[in-house]
VOGU-3710 file (C-alpha; in Angstrom, 3 decimals, decimal comma):
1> xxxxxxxxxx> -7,201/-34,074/-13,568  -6,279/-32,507/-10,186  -9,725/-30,963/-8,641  -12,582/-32,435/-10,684  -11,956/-36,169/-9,970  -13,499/-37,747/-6,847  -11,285/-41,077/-4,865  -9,740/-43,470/-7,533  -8,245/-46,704/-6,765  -5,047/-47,228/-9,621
11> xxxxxxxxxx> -3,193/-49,519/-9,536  0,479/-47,667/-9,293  2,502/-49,068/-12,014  -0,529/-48,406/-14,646  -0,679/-44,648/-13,273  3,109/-44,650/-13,991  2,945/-46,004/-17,311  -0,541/-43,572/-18,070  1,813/-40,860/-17,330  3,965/-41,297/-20,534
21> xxxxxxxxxx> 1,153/-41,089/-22,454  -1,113/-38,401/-20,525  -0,312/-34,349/-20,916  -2,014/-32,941/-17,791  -3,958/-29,326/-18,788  -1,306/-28,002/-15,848  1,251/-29,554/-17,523  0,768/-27,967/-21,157  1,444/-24,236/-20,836  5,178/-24,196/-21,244
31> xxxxxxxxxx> 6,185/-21,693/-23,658  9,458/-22,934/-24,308  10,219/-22,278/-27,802  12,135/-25,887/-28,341  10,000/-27,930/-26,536  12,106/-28,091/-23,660  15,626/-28,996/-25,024  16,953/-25,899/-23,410  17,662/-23,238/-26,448  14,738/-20,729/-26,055
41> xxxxxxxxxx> 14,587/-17,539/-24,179  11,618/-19,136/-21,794  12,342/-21,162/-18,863  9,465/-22,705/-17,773  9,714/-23,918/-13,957  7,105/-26,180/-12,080  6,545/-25,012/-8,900  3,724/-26,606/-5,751  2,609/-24,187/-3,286  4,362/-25,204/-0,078
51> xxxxxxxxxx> 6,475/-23,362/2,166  9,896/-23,123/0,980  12,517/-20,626/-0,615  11,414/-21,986/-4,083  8,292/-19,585/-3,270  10,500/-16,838/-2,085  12,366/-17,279/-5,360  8,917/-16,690/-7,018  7,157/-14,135/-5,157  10,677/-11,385/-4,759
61> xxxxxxxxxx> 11,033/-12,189/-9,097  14,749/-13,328/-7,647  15,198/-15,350/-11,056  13,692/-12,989/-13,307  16,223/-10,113/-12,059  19,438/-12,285/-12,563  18,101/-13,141/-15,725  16,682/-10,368/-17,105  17,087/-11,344/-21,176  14,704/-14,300/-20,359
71> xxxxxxxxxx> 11,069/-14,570/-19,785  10,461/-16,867/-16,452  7,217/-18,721/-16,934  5,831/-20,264/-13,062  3,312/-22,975/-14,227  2,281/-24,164/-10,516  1,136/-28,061/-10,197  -0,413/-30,077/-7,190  2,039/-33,300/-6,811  5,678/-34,623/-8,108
81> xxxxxxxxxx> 2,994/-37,583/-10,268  1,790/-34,301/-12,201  5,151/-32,727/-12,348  6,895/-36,055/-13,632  4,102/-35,961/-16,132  5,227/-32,849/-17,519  8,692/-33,706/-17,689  7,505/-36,792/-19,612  5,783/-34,442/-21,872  8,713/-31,941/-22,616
91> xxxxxxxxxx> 6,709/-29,132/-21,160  8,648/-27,968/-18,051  12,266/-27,525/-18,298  13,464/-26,897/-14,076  10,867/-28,040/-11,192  10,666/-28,882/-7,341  9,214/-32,073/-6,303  10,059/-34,659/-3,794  12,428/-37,118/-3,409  10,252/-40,163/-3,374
101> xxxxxxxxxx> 8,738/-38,964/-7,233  12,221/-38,613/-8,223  13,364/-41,789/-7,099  10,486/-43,524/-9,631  10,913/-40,787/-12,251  14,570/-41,803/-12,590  13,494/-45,246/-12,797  11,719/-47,550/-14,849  9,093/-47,395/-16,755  9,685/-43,608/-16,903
111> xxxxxxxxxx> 13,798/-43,204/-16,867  12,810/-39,126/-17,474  16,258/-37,485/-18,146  16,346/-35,228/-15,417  18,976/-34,466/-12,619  18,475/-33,122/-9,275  20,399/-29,799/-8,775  19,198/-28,102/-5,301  17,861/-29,548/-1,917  14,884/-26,993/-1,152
121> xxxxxxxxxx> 14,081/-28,667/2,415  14,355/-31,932/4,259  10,825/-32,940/5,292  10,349/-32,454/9,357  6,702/-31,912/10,422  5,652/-30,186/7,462  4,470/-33,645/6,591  1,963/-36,211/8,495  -0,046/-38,876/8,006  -3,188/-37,262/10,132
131> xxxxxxxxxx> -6,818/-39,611/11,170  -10,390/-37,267/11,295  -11,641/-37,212/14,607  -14,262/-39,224/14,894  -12,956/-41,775/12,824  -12,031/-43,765/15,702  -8,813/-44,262/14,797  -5,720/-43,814/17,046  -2,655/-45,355/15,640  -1,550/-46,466/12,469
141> xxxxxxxxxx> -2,099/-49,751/13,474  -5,907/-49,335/13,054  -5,788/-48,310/9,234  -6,182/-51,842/8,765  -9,602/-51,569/6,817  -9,839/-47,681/6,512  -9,730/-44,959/3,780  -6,628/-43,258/3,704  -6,083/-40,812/1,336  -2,587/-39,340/-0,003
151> xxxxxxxxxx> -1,514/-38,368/-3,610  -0,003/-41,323/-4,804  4,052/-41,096/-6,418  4,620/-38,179/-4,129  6,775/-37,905/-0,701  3,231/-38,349/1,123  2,646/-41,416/-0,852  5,707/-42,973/0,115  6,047/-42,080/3,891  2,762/-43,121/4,148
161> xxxxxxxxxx> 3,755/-46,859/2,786  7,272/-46,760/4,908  4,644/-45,634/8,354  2,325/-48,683/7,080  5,991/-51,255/6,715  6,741/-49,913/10,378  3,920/-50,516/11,961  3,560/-53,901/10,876  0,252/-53,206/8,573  0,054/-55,171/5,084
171> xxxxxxxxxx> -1,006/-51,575/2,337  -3,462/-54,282/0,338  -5,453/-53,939/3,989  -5,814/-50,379/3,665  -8,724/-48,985/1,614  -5,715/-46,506/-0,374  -7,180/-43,576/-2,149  -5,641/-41,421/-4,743  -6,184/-37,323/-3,981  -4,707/-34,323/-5,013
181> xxxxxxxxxx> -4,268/-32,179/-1,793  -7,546/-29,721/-2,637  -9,526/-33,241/-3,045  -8,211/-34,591/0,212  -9,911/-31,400/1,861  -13,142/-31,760/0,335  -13,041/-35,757/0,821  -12,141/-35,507/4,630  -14,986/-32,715/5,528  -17,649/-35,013/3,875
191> xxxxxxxxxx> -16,280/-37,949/6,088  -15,863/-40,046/3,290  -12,140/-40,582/4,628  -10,614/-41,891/7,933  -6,728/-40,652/7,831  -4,696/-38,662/5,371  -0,885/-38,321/4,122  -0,135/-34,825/3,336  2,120/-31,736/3,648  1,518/-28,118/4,284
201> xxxxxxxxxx> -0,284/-26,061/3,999  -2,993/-28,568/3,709  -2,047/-30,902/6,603  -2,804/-27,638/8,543  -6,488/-27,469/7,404  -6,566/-31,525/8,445  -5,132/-31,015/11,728  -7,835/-28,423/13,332  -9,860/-31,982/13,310  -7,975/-34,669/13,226
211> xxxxxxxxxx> -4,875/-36,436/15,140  -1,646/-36,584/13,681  -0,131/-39,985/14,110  3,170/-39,666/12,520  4,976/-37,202/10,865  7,769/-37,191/8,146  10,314/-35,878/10,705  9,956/-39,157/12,968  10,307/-41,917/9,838  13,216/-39,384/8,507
221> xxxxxxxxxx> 14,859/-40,577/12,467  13,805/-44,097/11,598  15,651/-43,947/8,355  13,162/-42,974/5,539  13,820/-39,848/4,850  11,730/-37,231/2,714  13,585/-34,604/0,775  11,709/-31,702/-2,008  14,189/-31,178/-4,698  15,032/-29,254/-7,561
231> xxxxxxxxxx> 15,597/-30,695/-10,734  15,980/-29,445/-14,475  16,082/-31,260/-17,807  19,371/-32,995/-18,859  18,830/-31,352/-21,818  18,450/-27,739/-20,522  20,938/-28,163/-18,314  23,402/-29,103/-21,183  22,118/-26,059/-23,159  21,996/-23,628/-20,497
241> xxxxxxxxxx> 24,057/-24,488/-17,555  24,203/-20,233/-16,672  20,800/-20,494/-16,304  20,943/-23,117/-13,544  23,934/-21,339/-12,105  21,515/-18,591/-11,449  19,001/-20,634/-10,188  20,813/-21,966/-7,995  21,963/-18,686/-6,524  18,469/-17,438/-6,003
251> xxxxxxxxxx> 17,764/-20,535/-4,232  20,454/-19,968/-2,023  19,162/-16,177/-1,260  16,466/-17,462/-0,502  17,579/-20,357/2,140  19,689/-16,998/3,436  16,504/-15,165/3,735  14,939/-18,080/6,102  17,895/-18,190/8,408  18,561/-14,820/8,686
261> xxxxxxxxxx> 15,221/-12,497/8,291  12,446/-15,191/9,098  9,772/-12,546/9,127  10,724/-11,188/5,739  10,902/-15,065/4,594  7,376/-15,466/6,021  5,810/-12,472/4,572  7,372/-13,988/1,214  6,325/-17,310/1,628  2,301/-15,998/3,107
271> xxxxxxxxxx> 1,764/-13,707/-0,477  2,495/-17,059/-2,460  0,054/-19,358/0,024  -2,178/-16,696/0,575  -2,032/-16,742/4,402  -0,913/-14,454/7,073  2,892/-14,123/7,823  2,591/-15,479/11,074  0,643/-18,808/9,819  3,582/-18,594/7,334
281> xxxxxxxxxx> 6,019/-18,660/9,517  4,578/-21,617/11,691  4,921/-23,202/8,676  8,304/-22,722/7,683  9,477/-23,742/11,156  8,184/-27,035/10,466  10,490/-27,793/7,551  14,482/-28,313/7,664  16,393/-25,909/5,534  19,921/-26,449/4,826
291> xxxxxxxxxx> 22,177/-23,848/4,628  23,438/-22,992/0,989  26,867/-24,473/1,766  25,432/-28,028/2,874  23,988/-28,351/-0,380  27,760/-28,725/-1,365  28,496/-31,606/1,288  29,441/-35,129/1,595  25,679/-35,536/2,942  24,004/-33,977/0,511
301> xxxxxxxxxx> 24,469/-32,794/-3,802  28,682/-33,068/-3,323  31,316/-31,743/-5,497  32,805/-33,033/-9,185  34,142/-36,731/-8,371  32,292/-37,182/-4,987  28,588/-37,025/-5,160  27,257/-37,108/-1,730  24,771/-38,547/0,422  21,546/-37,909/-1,747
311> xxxxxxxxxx> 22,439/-40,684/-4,628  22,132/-43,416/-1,538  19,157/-41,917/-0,312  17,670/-41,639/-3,775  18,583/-45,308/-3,909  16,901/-46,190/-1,139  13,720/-44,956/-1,708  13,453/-46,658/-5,162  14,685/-49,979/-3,380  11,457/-49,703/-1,198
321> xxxxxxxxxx> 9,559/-48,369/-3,975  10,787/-51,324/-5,911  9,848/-53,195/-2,896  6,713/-52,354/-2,296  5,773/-53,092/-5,974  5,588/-49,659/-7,269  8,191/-50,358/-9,341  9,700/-52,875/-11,385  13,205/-52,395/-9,992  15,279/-49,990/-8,080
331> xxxxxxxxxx> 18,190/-48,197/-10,853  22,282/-48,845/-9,701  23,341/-46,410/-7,493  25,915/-45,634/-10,119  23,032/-44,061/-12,426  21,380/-42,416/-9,646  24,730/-40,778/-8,708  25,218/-39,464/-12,712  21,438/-38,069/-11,982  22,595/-35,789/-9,356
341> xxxxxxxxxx> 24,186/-32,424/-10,660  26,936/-31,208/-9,037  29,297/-29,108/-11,139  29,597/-25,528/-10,230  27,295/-25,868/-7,428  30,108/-24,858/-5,285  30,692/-21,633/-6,978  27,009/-21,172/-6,554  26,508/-21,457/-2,971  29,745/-19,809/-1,831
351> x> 28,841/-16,481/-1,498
//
């Protein structure tokens, strides 16, 4: 479980299928009264501590005041692999987590019913695949041979396999270890790790001594893209589409709050991390936040009848997923498309 194991080498499609039958201690303390189908007074939302309105949401108790006949329970994980686990197990019902976790939770072995609802930020540099100095390593070209750490099913996992594809190095060359981000830490200040895949604020910590050599924002321009998401429970979303509907709308005070009072945004986003605003707000400069609106466009969640861009790029990420044997096969874009949510988003994020 997430800080007490030391560098495991899994082979992915067992740690996918030891999901459906593992409950994570992080995972377990939903107090949903039905499990998760949606008909209790408890939402329970997964949430991972990196910069984005989602923690904004959290810290200014945005959900909790829209919804004030329900109890809001934040149960706070360290990777989309533990989040999809928890899904798995019935034990969160709405959650954020990236797009490359998505793209195998909505696939097989683990077809979780879940849909995507929100965009929360398009990775930029608030990703990177980083080497220690010392390490000797310059380029990605010299992982050839080398530990690199990253957790594996996240956004980190799979930009670091798409920055591997495009620079021509074979993954089954590369010593690949599975961390949580707190492990990663520990791992790289014992040396016991040449390069790391991770996002903020950790890739912060790994950057005061080491070299970043590519970051999520550059294999975004190369076309792999990195998106953190949220998505809820079919089930709960059948059950209690108002509660989504509010969701949403805190989400999108919260984007509103980033583009138009970055200090308050930052002094949000700091409490939850535990950092200074200003570190906070270096931080949120590195991500790309839409504004509420986009999340209503052709590029992005789209409208009844014309689900937009984020169905293809959900598509592609489980075709390279599929092809880099992490999973069987990549789903029809036709089910991805039925995964994304996109009634009354508009009414949502129109003011």
């Amino acid at each position: 479980m997430p800080g007490t194991r030391g560098p495991r080498r899994i082979p992915l499609l067992v740690a996918a299928l030891g999901a459906l039958l593992t409950v994570t201690a992080c995972g377990s303390g939903g107090g949903g009264g039905d499990g998760g189908q949606g008909g209790g007074s408890t939402i329970r939302i997964g949430y991972q501590a990196f910069p984005s309105g989602d923690l904004i949401v959290k810290e200014k108790g945005l959900l909790e005041k829209a919804l004030p006949d329900h109890t809001v329970k934040w149960i706070k994980f360290d990777s989309g692999a533990s989040i999809n686990t928890a899904f798995v197990a019935g034990s969160v019902d709405l959650a954020a987590i990236g797009s490359s976790p998505v793209a195998r939770g909505l696939s097989e072995p683990l077809n979780i019913p879940y849909k995507v609802t929100w965009v929360l930020d398009v990775a930029g540099d608030n990703e990177a695949l980083v080497a220690r100095d010392g390490s000797g390593v310059e380029d990605v070209r010299d992982l050839a041979g080398r530990k690199v750490a990253t957790p594996f099913s996240s956004t980190s996992h799979y930009s670091l396999l798409a920055a591997l594809d495009r620079a021509g190095v074979d993954p089954a060359k590369v010593d690949l270890l599975d961390l949580e981000p707190q492990d990663i830490v520990a791992a790289w200040s014992r040396g016991d790790i040449d390069a790391a895949y991770v996002w903020l604020p950790t890739l912060d910590e790994l950057a005061r001594s080491g070299k970043t050599l590519v970051s999520s924002r550059e294999l975004a321009a190369a076309g792999k893209p990195t998106l953190d998401l949220g998505v809820a429970s079919t089930a709960f979303i059948e059950k209690q589409p108002e509660v989504i509907a509010a969701w949403r709308k805190a989400q999108a005070q919260a984007l509103d709050l980033i583009h138009d009072d970055p200090s308050a945004a930052a002094e949000a986003v700091g409490k939850q991390l535990g950092i200074g605003s200003e570190d906070a707000a270096a931080q949120l400069k590195q991500g790309i936040f839409l504004e509420p609106a986009e999340q209503a466009g052709d590029t992005w969640l789209g409208t009844p009848g014309q689900v937009g861009g984020l169905a293809r790029n959900l598509h592609s990420a489980a075709e390279f997923l599929a092809g880099q044997k992490q999973i069987p096969a990549a789903p029809e874009l036709s089910e991805l498309e039925k995964a994304v949510y996109v009634e009354g988003l508009s009414d949502a994020v129109s003011g």
